[in-house]
N, C-alpha and C positions, 0 to 999 in steps of 0.2 A: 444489479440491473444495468447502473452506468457500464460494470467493463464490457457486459456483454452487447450492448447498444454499437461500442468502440469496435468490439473483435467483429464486427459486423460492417465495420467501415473498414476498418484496418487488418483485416484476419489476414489478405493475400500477400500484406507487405510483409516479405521473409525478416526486414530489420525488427518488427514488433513482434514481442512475446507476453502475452497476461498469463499473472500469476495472482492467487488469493493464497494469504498464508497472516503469520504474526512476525511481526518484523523480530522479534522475543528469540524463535523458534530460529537459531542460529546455522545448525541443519541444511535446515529449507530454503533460508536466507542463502548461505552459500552453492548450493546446486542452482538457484536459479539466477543467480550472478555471475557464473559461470561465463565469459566470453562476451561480459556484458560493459559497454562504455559508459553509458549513461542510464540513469535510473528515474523516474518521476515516483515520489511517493506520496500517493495522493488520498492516504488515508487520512480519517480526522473523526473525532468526537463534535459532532456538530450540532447537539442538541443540549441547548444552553444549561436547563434542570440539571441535566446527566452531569454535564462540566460543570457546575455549579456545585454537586453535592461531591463530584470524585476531580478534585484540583488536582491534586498529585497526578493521578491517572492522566487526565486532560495534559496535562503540560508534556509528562513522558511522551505519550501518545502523539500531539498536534507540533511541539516544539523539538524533542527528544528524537523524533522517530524511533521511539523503544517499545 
């Protein structure tokens, strides 16, 4: 819902590109980096339960970007 809120402020600017993928998914990762300088990765496990009962996951995921 956020990126789409964003692509709706920012769709005209040609410097922005939204992408949803798994940062895992090494593939997809490099085709959309492609000719890219800067990246914001703004994914996260943000629900405490969830990171509570999957720490490994949580860390990868929030600190790792994996």
């Amino acid at each position: 819902m956020k990126q789409w809120e964003m692509a709706k402020l920012y769709g005209d600017d040609a410097r922005v590109r939204f992408f949803i993928g798994v940062v895992r998914d090494k593939d997809r990762l490099v085709r959309a980096l492609s000719g890219i300088d800067y990246v914001v990765h703004a994914a996260a496990t943000k629900i405490v339960p969830t990171a509570e009962y999957n720490p490994f996951e949580c860390v990868k995921t929030n600190v790792l970007g994996q």
